[in-house]
N, C-alpha and C positions, 0 to 999 in steps of 0.2 A: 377777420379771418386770418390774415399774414400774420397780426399777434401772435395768435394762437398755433399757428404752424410753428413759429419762432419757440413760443414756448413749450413745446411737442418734443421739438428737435434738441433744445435742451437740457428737457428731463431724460430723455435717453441719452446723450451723450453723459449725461450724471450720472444715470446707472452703469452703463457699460463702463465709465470711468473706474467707478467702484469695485464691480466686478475684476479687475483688471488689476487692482493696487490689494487686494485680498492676501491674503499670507497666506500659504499652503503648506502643511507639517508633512512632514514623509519618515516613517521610519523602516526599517529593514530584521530581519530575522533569518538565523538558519533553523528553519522548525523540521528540517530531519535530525538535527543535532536538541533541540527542546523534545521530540518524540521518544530518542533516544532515553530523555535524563529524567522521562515519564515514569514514574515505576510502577503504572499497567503497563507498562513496555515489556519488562522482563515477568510480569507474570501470565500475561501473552505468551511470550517467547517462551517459556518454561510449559505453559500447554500445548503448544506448539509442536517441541521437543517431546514430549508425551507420546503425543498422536501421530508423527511420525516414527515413533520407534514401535505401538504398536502395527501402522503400517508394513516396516520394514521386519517385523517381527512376521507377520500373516505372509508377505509374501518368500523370505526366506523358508516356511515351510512347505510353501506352496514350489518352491525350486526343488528340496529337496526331495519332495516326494516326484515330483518328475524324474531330478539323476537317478532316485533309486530304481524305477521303473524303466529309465533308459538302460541303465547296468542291468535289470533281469532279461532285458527284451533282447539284449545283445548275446550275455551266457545262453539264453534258450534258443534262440536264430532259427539254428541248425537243426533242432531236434525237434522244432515244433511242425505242426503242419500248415500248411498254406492259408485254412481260416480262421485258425487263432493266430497267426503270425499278421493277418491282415487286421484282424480286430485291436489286435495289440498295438501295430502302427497307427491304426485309426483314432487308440484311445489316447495314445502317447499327442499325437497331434493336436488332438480336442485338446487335453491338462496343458500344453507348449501353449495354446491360442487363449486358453482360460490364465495364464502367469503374463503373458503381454496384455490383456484386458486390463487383470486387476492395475497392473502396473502403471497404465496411462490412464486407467481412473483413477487409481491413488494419487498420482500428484497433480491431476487436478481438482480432486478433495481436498489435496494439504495448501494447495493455491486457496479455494475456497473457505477454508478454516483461517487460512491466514488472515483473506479481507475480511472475514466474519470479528475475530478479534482485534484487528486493527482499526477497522473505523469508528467505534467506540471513542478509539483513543486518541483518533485523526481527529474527531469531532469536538473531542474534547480542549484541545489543543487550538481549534480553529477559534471555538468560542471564545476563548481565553483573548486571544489574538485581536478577535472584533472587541469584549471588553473595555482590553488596553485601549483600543485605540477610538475609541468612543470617549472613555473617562479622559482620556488624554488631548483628544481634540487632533489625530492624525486625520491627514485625507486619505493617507495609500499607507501600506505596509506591506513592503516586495520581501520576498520570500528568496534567500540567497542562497538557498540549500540548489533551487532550481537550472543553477549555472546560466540563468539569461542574463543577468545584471552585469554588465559590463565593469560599471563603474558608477558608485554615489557618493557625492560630496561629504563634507563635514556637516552640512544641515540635515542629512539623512540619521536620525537618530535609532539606535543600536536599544532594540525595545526586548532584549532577550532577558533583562534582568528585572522588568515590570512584570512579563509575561510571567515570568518562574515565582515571582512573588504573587502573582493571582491563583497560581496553579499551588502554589506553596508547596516549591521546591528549592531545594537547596543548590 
């Protein structure tokens, strides 16, 4: 039985041995700058740009039919009577409360439009990423776009020119 303890104790000292002398690859990336040099990136960004300008297109009309009605409601003041002068303020108020709606729901549509067409490309990117570093035998592959990374050695290998060859970019 002591044998066999003896022999217990150092099959696991052989494993954890092993464990412990293991090689670990690590390599690094700025994948907001590989996103960047995606080009769904810029035709993203080019829809993007679209959809914002008809945004900003709806609500500059929706401004200007308010000043126009603010300039009549002011020329008329004086010469209207008290309940069209109030309906006027009331309607004026309503169109003022309907241009800040659209407003804070438009650019949280254009937020939403954005991660709608980005993650596509986030994902596509990410894959690429795992790929590499699967075919390549990496453990980690830290992401230096994220400003945590302090500091990695010369064995931290610079995996941005495997990635863009999987993505086949130049």
């Amino acid at each position: 039985m002591k044998k066999f303890s003896v022999l217990i104790l150092i099959t696991v000292l052989f494993l954890s041995s092993n464990t412990f002398a293991q090689k670990y690859k690590f390599g690094h990336i700025d994948a907001s700058q590989l996103i960047q040099a995606m080009p769904e990136r810029e035709q993203a960004k080019t829809t993007l740009q679209k959809y914002a300008k008809q945004l900003e297109d709806q609500l500059g009309e929706m401004q200007k039919e308010l000043q126009n009605k603010q300039q009549d409601y002011v020329a008329q003041k004086d010469t209207i009577s008290d309940l069209i002068r109030q309906t006027k303020e009331d309607e004026l108020q309503s169109l003022y409360q309907r241009v800040q709606t659209f407003q804070q729901t438009a650019q949280q549509d254009l937020q939403k439009k954005e991660n709608d067409l980005m993650q596509p490309i986030i994902e596509k990117a990410r894959n690429a990423i795992k790929d590499v570093a699967t075919e390549n035998g990496f453990t980690y592959i830290f992401d230096t776009s994220a400003g945590v990374i302090l500091y990695w050695s010369d064995d931290s290998q610079d995996v941005t020119t495997l990635v863009k060859k999987k993505l086949a970019i130049q």
